[in-house]
N, C-alpha and C positions, 0 to 999 in steps of 0.2 A: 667217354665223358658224359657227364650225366646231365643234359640240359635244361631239365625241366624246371622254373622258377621257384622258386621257394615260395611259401603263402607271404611271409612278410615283406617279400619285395613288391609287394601290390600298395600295400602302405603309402611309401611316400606319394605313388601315382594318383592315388584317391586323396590324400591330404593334399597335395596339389591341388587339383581339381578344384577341391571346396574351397580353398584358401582365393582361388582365381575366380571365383563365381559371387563368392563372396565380398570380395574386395569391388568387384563389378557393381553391385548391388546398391553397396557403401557410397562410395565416390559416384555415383550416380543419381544421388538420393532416394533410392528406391527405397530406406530406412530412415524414420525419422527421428529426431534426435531423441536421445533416454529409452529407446527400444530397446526395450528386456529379451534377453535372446536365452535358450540353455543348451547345451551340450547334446541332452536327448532330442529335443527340437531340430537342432542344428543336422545331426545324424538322421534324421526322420527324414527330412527336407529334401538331403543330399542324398540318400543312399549309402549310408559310409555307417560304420560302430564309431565307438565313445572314442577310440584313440585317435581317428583323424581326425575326427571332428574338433579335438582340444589341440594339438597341432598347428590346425585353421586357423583356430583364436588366438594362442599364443602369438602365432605369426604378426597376427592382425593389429592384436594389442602391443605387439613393440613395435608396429606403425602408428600408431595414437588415432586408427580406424576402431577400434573400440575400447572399451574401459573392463577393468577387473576388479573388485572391490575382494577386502581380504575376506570377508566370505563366499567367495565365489561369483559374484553375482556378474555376470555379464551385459553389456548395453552400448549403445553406441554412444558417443560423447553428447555431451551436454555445455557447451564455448562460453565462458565468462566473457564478459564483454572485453575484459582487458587481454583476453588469449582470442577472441578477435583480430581486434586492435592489433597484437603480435603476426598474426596469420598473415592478414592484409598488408603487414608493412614488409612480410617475406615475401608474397606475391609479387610488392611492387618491384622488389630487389630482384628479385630473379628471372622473374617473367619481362620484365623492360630490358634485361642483358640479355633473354634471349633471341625477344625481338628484335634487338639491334643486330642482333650474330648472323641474324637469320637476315636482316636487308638485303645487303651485296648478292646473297643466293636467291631473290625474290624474281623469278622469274615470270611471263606472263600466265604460261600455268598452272602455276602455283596458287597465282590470282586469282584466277576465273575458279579456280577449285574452291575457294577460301568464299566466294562469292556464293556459288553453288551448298554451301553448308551454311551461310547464313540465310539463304531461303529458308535451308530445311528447318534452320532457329525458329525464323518468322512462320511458318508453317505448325511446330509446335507451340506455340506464345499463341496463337490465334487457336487452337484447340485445347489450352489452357494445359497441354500436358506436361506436368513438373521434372517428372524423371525424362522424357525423352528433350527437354528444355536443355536439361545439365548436359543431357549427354552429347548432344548437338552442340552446343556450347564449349563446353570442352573439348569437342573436336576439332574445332575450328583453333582456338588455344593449339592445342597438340600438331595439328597440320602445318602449322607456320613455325612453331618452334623446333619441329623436327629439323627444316632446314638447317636451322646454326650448328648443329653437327658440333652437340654439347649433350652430350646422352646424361653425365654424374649432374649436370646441372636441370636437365629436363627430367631425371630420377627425382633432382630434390622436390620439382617443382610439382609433380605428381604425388607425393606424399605428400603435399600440403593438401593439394584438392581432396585427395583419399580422408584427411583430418575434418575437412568441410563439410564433406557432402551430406551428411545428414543438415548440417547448416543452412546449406544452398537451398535444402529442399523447403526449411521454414521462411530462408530469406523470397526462395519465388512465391510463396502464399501469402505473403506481409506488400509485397511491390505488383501483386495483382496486374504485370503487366499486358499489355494490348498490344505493343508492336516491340519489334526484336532490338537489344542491345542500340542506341545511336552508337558509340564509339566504335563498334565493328566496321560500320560504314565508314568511319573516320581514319581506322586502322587499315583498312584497302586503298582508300585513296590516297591514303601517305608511302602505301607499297608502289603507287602507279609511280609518285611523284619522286619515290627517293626520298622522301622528307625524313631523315632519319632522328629530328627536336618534334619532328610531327608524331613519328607513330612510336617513339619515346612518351608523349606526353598522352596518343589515344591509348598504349596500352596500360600503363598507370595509372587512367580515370574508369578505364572499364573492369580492370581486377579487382579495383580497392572503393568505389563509390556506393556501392550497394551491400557490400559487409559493413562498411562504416556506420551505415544508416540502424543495423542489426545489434552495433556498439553502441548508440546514445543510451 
């Protein structure tokens, strides 16, 4: 038996890779919105020829993490205020169900962790850094929703932030802030208290209060 790999099964391995590296990037705001990207760029970047590289994209853009124009043109999106406006009201839908899912499992470790990453918030917000802001940020997001042990609905809610994150990164340069998220603080103390109208109402003003502002 002849086991030696074929050259094309390295393919999907490497279009993987970019597509996860990339996606990382994205949803992180390391790209800022209407960032012109190309195919040869993309392969330069990564290490990879023209077919993983389009692959990546392909991927990416039937996540609505980046745009295709029928000439080719690549870029990351660019949010009308009314597909905003959309984004934020799916945030509130989904990300409030899964906060709640995730209550009952809210253990004290859970807490002190969720605590522990909003330092690291405050920590970036005080060195003004954007991309490690989101990322921080959405991890804190991510770490509590894992709980509710709702993966197709934490799926969805992760391709919304992927559709943002160039957004998030103009929304941190417009809100200039100084100190970390309040409702995170709001959203721990309603974990202490069980408050389940409490951290219903802090996670719904902390997903959607700062895009909206992105919307007038």
């Amino acid at each position: 038996m002849n086991l030696t790999p074929r050259p094309a099964e390295a393919t999907p391995l490497a279009h993987d890779r970019v597509y996860r590296r990339m996606r990382s990037r994205i949803m992180h705001g390391d790209l800022p919105p209407g960032q012109a990207l190309t195919l040869r760029g993309i392969g330069k970047e990564y290490g990879v020829s023209m077919t993983p590289a389009r692959e990546a994209v392909r991927r990416l853009a039937a996540e609505g993490a980046l745009t295709m124009s029928t000439s080719g043109r690549i870029s990351t999106p660019e949010l009308s205020s009314d597909r905003i406006e959309e984004l934020a009201a799916l945030r509130a839908l989904i990300e409030v169900e899964l906060a709640s899912r995730a209550l009952p499992r809210a253990h004290l470790a859970l807490i002190e962790r969720l605590q522990t990453i909003n330092n690291a918030v405050a920590e970036a917000v005080a060195q003004r850094d954007a991309v490690r802001y989101i990322r921080t940020n959405l991890e804190f997001h991510r770490t509590l929703y894992l709980r509710a042990q709702a993966p197709a609905m934490l799926a969805m809610a992760e391709t919304v932030w992927l559709q943002m994150g160039p957004t998030m990164r103009a929304l941190y340069g417009r809100l200039r802030r100084t100190e970390p998220p309040q409702f995170h603080r709001l959203i721990i103390a309603a974990l202490r208290a069980g408050d389940e109208p409490g951290l219903r109402l802090a996670v719904r003003s902390d997903v959607t209060q700062g895009l909206r502002m992105l919307a007038r």
